[in-house]
LUMMIFI-66812 format. One line per field, with one value per residue (C-alpha): residue in three letters; residue number from 1; x, y, z. Coordinates in nm, 3 decimals. Example, Ala and Ser with C-alpha at 12.3 -4.5 7.8 and 13.67 -1.06 7.14 Angstrom:
2
type	c(ALA,SER)
seq	c(1,2)
X	c(1.230,1.367)
Y	c(-0.450,-0.106)
Z	c(0.780,0.714)
This chain:
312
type	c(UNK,UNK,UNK,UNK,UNK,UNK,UNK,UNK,UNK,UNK,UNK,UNK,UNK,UNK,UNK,UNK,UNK,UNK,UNK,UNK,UNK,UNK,UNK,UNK,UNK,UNK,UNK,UNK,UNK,UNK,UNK,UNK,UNK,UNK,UNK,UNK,UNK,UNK,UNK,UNK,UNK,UNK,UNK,UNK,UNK,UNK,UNK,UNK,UNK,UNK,UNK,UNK,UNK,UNK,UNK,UNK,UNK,UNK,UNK,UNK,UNK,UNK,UNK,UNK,UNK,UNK,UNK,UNK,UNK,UNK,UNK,UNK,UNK,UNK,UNK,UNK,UNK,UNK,UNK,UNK,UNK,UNK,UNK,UNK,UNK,UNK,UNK,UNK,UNK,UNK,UNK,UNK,UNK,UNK,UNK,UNK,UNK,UNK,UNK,UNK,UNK,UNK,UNK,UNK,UNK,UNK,UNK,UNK,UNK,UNK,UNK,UNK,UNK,UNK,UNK,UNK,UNK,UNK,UNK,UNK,UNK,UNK,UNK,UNK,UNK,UNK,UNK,UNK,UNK,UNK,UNK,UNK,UNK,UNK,UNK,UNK,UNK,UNK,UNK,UNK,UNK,UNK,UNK,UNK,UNK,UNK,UNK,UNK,UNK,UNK,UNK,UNK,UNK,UNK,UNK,UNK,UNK,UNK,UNK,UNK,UNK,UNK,UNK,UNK,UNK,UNK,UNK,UNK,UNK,UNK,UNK,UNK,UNK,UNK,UNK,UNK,UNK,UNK,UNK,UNK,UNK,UNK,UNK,UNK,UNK,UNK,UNK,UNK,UNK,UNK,UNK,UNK,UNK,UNK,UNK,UNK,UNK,UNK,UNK,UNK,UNK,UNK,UNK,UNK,UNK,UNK,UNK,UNK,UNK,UNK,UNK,UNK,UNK,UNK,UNK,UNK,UNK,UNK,UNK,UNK,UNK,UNK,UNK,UNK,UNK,UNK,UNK,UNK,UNK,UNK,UNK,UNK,UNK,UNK,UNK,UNK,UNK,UNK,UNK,UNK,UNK,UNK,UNK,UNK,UNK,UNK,UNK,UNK,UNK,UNK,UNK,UNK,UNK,UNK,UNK,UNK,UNK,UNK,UNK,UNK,UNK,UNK,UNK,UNK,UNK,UNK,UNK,UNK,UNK,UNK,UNK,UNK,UNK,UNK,UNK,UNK,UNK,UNK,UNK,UNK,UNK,UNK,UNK,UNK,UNK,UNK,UNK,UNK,UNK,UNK,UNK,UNK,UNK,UNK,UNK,UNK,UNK,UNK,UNK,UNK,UNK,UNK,UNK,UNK,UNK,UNK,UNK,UNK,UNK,UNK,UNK,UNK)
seq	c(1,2,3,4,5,6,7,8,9,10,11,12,13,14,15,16,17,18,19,20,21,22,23,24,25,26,27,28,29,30,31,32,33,34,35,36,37,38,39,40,41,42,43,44,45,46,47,48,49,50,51,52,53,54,55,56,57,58,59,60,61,62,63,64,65,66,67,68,69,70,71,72,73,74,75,76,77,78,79,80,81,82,83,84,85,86,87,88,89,90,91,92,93,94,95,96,97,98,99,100,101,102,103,104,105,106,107,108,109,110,111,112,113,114,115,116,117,118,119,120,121,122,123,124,125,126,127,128,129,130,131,132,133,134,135,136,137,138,139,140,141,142,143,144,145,146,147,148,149,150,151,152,153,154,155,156,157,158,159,160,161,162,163,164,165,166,167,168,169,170,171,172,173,174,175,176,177,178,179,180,181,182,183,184,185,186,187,188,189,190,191,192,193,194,195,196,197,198,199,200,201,202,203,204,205,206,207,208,209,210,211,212,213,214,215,216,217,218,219,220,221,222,223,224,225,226,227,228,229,230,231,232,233,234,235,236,237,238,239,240,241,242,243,244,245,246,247,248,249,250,251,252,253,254,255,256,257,258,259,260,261,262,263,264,265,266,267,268,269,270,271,272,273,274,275,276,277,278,279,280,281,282,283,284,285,286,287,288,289,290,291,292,293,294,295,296,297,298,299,300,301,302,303,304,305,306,307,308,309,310,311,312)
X	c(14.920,14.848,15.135,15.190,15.415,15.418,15.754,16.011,16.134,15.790,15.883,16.175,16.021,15.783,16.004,16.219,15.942,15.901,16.256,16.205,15.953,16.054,16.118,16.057,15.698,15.683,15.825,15.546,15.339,15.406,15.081,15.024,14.693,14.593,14.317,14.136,13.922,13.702,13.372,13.425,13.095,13.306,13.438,13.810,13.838,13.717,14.012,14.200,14.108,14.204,14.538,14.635,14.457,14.689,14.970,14.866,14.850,15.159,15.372,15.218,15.124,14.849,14.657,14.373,14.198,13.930,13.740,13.564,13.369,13.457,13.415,13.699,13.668,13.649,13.960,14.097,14.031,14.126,14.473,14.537,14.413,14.663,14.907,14.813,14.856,15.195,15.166,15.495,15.343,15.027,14.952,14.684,14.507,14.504,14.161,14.217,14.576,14.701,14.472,14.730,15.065,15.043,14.940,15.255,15.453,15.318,15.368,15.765,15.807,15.691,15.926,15.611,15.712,15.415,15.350,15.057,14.854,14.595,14.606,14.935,15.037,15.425,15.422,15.353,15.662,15.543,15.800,15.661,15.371,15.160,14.942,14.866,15.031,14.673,14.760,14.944,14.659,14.425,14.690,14.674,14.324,14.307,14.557,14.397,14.140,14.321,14.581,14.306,14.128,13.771,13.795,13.814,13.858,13.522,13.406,13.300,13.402,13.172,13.377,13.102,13.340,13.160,13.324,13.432,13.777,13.882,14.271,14.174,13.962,14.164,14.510,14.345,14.117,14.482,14.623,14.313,14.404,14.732,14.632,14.291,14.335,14.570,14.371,14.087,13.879,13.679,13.527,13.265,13.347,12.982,12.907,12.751,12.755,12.809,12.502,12.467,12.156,12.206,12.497,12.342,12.013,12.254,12.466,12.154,12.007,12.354,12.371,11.998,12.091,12.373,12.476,12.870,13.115,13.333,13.321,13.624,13.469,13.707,13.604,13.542,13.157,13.101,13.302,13.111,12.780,12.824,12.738,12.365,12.349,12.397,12.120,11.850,11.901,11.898,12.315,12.457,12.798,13.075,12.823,12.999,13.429,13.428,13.753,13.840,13.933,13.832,13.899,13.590,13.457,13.154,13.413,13.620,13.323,13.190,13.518,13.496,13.150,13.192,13.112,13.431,13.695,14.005,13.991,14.260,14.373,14.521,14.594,14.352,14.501,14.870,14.778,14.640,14.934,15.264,15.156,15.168,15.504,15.637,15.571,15.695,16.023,16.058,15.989,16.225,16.484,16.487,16.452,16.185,16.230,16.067,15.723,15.526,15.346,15.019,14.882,14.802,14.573,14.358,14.098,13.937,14.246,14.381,14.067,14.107,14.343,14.137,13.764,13.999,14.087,13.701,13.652,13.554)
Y	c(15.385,15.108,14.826,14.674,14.319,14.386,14.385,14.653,14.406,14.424,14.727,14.623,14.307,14.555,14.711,14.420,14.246,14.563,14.536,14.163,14.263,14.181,14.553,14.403,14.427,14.177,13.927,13.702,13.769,13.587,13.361,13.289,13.142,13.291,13.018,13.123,12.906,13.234,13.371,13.686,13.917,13.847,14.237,14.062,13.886,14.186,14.352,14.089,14.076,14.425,14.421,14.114,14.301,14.566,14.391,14.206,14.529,14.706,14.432,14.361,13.984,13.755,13.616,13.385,13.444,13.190,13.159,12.810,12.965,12.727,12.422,12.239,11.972,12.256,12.461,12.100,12.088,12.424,12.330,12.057,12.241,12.507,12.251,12.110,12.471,12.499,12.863,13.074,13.042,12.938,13.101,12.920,12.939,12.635,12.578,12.248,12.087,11.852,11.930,12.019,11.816,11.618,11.908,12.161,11.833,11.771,12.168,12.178,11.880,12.045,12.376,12.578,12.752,12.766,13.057,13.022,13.356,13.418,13.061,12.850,12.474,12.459,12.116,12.109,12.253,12.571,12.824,13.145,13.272,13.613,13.672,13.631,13.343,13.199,13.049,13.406,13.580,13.363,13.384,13.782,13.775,13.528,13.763,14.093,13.941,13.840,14.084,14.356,14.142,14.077,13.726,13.483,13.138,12.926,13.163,13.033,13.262,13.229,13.161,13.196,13.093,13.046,12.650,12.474,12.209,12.463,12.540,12.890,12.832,12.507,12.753,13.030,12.798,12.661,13.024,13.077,12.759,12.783,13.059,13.016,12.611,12.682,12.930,12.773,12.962,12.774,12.859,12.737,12.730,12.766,12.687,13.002,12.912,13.098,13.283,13.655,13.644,13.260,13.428,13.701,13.425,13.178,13.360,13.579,13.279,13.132,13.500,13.458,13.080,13.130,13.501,13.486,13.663,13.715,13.671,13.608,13.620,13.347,13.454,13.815,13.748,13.658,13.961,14.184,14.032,14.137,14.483,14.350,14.066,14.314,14.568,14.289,14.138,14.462,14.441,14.765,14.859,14.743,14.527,14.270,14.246,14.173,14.084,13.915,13.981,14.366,14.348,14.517,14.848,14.702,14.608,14.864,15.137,14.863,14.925,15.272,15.292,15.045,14.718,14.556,14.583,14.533,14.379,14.242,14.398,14.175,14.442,14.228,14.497,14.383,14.065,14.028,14.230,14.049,13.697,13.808,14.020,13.658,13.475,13.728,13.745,13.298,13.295,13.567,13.335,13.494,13.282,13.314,13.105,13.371,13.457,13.820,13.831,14.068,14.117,14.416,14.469,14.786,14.961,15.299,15.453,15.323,15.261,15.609,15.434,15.190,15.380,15.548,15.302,15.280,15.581,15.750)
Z	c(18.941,18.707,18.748,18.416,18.377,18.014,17.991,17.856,17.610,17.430,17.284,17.160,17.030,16.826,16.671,16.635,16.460,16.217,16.149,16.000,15.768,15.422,15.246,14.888,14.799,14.565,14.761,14.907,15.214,15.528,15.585,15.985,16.154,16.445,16.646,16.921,17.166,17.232,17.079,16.830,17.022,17.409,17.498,17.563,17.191,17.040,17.127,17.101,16.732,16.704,16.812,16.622,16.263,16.339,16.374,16.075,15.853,16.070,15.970,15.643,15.682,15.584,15.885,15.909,16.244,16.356,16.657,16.772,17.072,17.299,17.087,17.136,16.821,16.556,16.725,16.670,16.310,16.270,16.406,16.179,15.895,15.938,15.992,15.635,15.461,15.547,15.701,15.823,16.206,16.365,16.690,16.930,17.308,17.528,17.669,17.791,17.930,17.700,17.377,17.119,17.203,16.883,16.688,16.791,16.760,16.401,16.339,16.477,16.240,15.954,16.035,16.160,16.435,16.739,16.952,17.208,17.375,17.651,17.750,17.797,17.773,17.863,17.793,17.447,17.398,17.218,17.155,17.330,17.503,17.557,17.804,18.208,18.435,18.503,18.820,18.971,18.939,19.108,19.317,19.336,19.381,19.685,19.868,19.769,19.945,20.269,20.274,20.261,20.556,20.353,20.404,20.711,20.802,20.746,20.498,20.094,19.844,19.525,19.202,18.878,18.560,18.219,18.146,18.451,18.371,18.113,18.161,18.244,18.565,18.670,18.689,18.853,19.108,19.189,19.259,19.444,19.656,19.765,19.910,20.073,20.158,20.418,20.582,20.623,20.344,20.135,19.776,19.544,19.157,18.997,18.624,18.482,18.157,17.867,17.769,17.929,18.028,18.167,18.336,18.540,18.594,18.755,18.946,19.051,19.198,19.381,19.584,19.660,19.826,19.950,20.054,20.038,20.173,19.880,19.492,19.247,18.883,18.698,18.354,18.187,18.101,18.470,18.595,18.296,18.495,18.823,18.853,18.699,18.942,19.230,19.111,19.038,19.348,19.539,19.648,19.743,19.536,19.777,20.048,19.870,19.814,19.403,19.262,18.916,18.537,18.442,18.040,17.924,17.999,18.219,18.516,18.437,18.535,18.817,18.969,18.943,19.105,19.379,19.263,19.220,19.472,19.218,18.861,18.634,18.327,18.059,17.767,17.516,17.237,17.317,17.330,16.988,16.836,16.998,16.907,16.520,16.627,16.750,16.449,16.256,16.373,16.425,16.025,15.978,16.116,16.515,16.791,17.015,17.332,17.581,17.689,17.703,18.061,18.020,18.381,18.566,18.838,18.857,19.118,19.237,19.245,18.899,18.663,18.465,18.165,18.128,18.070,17.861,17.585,17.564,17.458,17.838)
């Protein structure tokens, strides 16, 4: 069965945030910005954007999504030009540790309350957060992997992530350590890049070097990948333990058919939608001092709801 951490009190937050809605229609829209650090063609960020245009409409709000594609400087500007409009709530991903503490400063001066998703920055003192603890599931994944005895001491687990020192693969690489480091198990984190067919060239040519033991894809395009790096280099399904993130359909049938071991589900849909839920209910006057954890991990025995939100 598929083990969700979304917790109960989303629902209630849903319909909490409905409840908020202004009922006059011709008072004035609610205006939030909604800035991610992800590309709009990645499988995860297309959901994403689903979820938060229907919350959008649901809750009949204005909200101005952008997406820098992991260019840091125009998320940057994108920030501060929020900021400058004045919106009800700007909702944002932290890529890198540290980037926006004098923008959600600036914001909570200016009354603009800050809600962060998919990527977190407790520090900057934001005033909620949706999405995965980054660090528990590398976490997870290191002890699928030892618990289920596919790993040993002396062995060098192959980590492909798309952009090495981004939060994302920092948190999970330190999951991935307190776990392994003690045990003796080593890993590699490999730069893979961002392009898909870079992606499946690169980490085509580390398995041809280096034959390891063990893969943890840090990043969904790498994870989306491996089922093509294991064909062209002529890998069996399952010759090789997989684990990693499983938000797109790709992983979702590799783990189906043997090429992932167990993937990690992060409800891209829900994720989209709560953030605009959040904001919705600080500039109605709520407070919002709690987080939404989206994390579930899937395999052969649980993949069916997934394939089934695409459509399978």
């Amino acid at each position: 069965m598929l083990k969700s951490t979304l917790k109960f009190a989303a629902a209630a937050l849903l319909a909490c945030a409905a409840f908020a809605t202004p009922g006059h229609a011709q008072e004035e829209k609610k205006t939030f910005y909604l800035l991610s650090h992800g590309g709009p063609s990645d499988a995860f960020w297309l959901d994403w954007n689903a979820g938060a245009t229907k919350a959008c409409e649901q809750l009949n709000v204005t909200c101005n999504i952008s997406f820098s594609g992991g260019d840091m400087a125009a998320q940057k500007e994108a920030f501060n030009s929020a900021i400058a409009a004045k919106p009800d709530g700007i909702g944002t991903t932290s890529a890198q540790p540290g980037l926006w503490n004098a923008e959600v400063k600036a914001a909570k001066d200016a009354g603009i309350p800050v809600v962060f998703f998919n990527t977190d920055d407790t520090a900057t003192g934001r005033q909620a957060y949706v999405g995965a603890d980054l660090r528990q599931a590398g976490v997870t994944w290191a002890k699928y992997l030892v618990d289920n005895k596919l790993v040993k001491q002396g062995d060098t687990v192959f980590l492909p992530v798309e952009v090495p020192g981004a939060s994302y693969q920092q948190l999970e690489t330190e999951g991935i350590a307190s776990i392994f480091d003690p045990l003796g198990v080593k890993y590699d984190v490999v730069d893979a890049g961002t392009d898909p067919a870079g992606i499946i060239a690169k980490m085509s040519d580390y398995m041809l070097a280096n034959n390891p033991p063990a893969i943890i894809a840090l990043g969904d395009s790498v994870a989306a990948a491996v089922r093509k790096v294991f064909d062209n280099g002529g890998i069996k399904a399952s010759s090789i333990p997989v684990v990693g993130w499983g938000n797109s359909k790709d992983v979702a049938e590799a783990v189906r058919d043997g090429y992932f071991n167990a993937a990690a589900w992060q409800f891209p849909s829900a994720q989209g939608f709560m953030p605009v839920a959040l904001l919705n209910l600080a500039a109605s006057g709520e407070p919002i001092g709690y987080d939404i954890q989206t994390f579930s991990l899937y395999d052969k025995s649980s993949y069916e709801p997934i394939l089934k939100l695409y459509g399978e």
